[in-house]
C-alpha positions, -999 to 999 in steps of 0.1 A, spaced: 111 -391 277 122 -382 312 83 -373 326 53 -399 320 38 -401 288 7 -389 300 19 -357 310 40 -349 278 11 -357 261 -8 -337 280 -32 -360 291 -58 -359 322 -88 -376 331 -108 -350 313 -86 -356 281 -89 -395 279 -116 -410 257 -148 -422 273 -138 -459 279 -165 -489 269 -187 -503 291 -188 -533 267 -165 -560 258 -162 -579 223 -178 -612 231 -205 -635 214 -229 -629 243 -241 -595 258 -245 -592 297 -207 -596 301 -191 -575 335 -165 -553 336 -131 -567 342 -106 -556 365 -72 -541 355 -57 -571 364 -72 -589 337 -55 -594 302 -61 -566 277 -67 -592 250 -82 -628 254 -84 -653 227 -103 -685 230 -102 -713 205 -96 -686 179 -105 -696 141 -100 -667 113 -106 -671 74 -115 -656 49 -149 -672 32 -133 -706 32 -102 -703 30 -93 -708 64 -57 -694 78 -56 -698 116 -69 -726 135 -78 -734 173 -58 -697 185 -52 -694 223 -32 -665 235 -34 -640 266 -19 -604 266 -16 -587 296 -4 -550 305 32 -539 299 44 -568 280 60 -568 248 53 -593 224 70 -602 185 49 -620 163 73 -641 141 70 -668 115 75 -666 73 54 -646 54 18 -658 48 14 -678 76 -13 -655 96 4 -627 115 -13 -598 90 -48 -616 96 -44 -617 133 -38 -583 135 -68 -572 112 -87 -592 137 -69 -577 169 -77 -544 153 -116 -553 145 -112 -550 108 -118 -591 109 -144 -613 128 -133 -645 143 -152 -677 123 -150 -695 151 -144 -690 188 -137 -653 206 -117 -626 209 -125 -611 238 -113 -573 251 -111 -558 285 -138 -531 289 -112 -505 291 -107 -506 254 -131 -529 237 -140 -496 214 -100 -501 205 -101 -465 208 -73 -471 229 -51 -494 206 -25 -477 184 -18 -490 152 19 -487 131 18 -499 100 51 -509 80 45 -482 52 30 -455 50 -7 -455 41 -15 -424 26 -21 -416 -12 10 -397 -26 -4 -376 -45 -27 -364 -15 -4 -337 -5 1 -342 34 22 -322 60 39 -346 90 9 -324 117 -18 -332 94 -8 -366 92 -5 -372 127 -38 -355 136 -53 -381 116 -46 -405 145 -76 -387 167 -99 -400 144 -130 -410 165 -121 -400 197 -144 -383 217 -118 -357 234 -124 -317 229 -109 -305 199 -81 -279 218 -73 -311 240 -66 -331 206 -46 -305 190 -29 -300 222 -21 -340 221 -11 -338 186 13 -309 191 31 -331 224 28 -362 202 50 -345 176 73 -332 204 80 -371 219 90 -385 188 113 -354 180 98 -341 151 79 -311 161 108 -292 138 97 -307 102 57 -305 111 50 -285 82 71 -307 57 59 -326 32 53 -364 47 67 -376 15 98 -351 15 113 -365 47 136 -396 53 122 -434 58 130 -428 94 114 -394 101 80 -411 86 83 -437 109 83 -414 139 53 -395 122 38 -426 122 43 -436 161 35 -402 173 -5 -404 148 -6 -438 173 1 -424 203 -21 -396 198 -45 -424 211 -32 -427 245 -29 -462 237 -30 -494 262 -15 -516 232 5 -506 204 7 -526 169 36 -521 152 40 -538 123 81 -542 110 84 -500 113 122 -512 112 120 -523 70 141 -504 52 156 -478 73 191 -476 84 212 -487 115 208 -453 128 171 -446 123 164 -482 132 179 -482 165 162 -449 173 130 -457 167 134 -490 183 150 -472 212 116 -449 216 93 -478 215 110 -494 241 111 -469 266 75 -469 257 70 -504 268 94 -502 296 91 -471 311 55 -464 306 38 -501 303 22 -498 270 19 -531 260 36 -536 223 26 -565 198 60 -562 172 59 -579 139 94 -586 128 112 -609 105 142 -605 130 149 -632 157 176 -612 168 154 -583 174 129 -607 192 157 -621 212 169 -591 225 133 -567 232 104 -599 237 93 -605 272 66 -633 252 68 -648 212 39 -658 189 55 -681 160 28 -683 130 33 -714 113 5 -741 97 -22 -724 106 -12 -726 144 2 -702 167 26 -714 193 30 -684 220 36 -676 254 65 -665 276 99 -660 255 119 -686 271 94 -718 268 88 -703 231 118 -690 212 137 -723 209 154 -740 181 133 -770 180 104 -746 178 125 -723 154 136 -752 129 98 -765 126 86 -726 113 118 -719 94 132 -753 82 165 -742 94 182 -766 122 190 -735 151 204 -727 183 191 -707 205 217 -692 237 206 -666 266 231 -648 276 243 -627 309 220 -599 303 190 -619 299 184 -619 263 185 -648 236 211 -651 204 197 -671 175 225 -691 154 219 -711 120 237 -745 125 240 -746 87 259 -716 85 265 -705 120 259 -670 121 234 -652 138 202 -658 117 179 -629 105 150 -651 88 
């Protein structure tokens, strides 16, 4: 992706959805933030469901261009969080509050780790993607126009009349980035798109989300079961464990104490020349995938 995403996309200011005046806060009257200010802001955060409470007393600030990895073991919160990142759940207690830009979340762009559609629904890979424009308020030649350039970025403009169930694990999962991006998001949600692929398709795909962090600051929330993975791509860490969540900048986060209290596994943590972190298991002393 050589040109910004915005042009490959095909994207102008008469493209771009109409952006909220509005953010989601308890109280109405709220102004418009600047572009300095975090894309997400959550204050004393408590999320349940009926009374069965799951996250507790949440604080955590995302700000433009960074790349976070939620981590922790399963049922500890991360899939809640992200329904309520995404709208689909209210906070019980305390706020989560949106910069103006995209408090519609028209501009959030959401990967899920499967694919979501019924099977026996039969479903090309340009159908499928076209499904991400859902809600926007763009001319439809402008949409199709971003759905065609969507399907050219992630490389798959060639199988757009296949079958989205008669094409590899990997293939889908590029189907699945380009119906997000589609969105011209500000913050992408991609939830483990690396489960069950191979080396080859994983490292593509994780190649193309990364360039769409780095090279064209949209801001990636990654849910992984990898600490490797998060060692190597995370700029920040959220670890889900006991109803808390303990996040901020990688290096104050990823550590082993903080590791060995989510996992129950005693673990090392190194950085190395390049920058990135290396996770070892002192029980078995090889480079932990938990």
């Amino acid at each position: 992706m050589k040109e910004d995403i915005r042009k490959q996309l095909g994207l102008d200011e008469r493209s771009v959805d109409i952006p909220a005046k509005t953010m989601v806060t308890p109280s109405e009257g709220t102004s418009v933030e600047q572009k300095s200010d975090p894309i997400v802001l959550v204050e004393n955060g408590g999320f349940a469901y009926g009374r069965n409470s799951i996250l507790e007393s949440v604080e955590m600030k995302i700000n433009d261009g960074e790349f976070w990895c939620f981590i922790g073991p399963n049922g500890e919160g991360k899939t809640t969080f992200i329904k309520a990142l995404l709208g689909a759940l209210r906070p019980k207690r305390g706020l989560i509050r949106l910069r103006a830009d995209f408090a519609r979340r028209t501009r959030i762009g959401f990967v899920p780790q499967s694919c979501d559609l019924n099977p026996s629904v039969p479903t090309t890979i340009e159908s499928f993607v076209k499904q991400g424009t859902a809600g926007l308020n763009v001319e439809r030649t402008k949409l199709n126009h971003r759905v065609r350039r969507a399907l050219e970025v992630m490389g798959i403009q060639f199988i757009r009349e296949r079958s989205i169930w008669r094409v590899s694990g990997g293939q889908r999962q590029r189907a699945m980035v380009a119906r997000a991006l589609v969105r011209d998001p500000l913050m992408m949600i991609v939830d483990e798109p690396t489960a069950g692929l191979d080396l080859a398709a994983s490292s593509g795909l994780l190649k193309t989300i990364t360039e769409l962090n780095q090279k064209h600051k949209i801001t990636v929330i990654f849910v992984t079961h990898d600490l490797q993975l998060a060692g190597r791509y995370a700029s920040h860490v959220a670890i889900f464990k006991n109803k808390r969540v303990i996040n901020g900048p990688i290096g104050e986060i990823l550590t082993g104490k903080n590791l060995e209290k989510a996992f129950g596994v005693p673990t090392e943590v190194h950085q190395t020349s390049s920058g990135e972190y290396t996770v070892r298991s002192k029980v078995e002393f090889q480079e932990a995938t938990v």
